[in-house]
VOGU-3710 file (C-alpha; in Angstrom, 3 decimals, decimal comma):
1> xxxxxxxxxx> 104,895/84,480/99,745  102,697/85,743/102,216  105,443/88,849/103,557  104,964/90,106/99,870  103,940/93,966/99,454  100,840/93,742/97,362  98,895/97,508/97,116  95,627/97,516/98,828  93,875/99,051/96,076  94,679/95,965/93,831
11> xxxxxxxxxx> 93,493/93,262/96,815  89,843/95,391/97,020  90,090/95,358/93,151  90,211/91,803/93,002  87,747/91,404/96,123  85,249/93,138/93,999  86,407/91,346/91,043  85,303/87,861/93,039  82,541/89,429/94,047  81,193/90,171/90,751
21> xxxxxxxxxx> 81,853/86,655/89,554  79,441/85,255/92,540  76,981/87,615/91,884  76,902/86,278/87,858  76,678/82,816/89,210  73,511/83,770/91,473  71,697/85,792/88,844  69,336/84,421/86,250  69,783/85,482/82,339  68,827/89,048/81,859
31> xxxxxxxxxx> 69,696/92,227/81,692  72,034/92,253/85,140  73,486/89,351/83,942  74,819/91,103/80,804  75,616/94,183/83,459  77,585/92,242/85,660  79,815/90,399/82,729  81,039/93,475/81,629  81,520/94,549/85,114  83,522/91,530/85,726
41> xxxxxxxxxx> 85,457/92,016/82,510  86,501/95,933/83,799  87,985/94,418/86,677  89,642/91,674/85,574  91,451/94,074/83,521  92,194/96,569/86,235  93,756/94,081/88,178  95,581/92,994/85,071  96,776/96,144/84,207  97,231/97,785/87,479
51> xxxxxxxxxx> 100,672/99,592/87,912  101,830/97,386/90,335  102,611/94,395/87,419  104,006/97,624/84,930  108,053/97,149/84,245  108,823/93,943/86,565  108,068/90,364/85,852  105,867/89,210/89,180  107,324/86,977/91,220  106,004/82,911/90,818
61> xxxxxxxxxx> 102,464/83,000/92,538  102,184/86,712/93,008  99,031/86,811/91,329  97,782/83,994/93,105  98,661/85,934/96,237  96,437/88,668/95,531  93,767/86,107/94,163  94,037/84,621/97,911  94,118/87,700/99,879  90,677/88,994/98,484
71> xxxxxxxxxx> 89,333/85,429/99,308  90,396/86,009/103,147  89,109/89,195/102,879  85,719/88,332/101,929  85,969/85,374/104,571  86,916/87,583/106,973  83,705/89,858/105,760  81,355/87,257/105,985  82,788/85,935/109,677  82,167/89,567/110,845
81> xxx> 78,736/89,784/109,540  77,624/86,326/111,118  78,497/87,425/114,588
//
């Protein structure tokens, strides 16, 4: 699964789409809060509807392959900024 061509634009989607989702866990009630749900619910739809899904049924795990990509990504991220 991991030789699979998955667009770039759709990994950073999701990468920001995780990172919205850790921000909402870190931030009290309020008005961010409310900001940052409906941020989290425009990306969850880009990644849901972007083209690379349109006309073809995804292979098994393909979404979880993108899902896992934008986690090593923002590993990788955070290893970089430690050093």
């Amino acid at each position: 699964m991991g030789t699979q061509t998955i667009p770039d634009d759709l990994v950073r989607t999701q990468v920001d789409a995780l990172r919205t989702y850790e921000a909402l866990a870190r931030t009290a009630n309020g008005r961010s809060r409310t900001a940052l749900r409906r941020l989290l619910v425009q990306l969850t739809a880009r990644v849901d509807a972007h083209p690379h899904w349109q006309g073809r049924t995804p292979p098994p795990g393909a979404r979880f392959e993108v899902r896992r990509r934008a986690r090593d990504r923002i590993a990788g991220a955070r290893e970089t900024a430690r050093t």
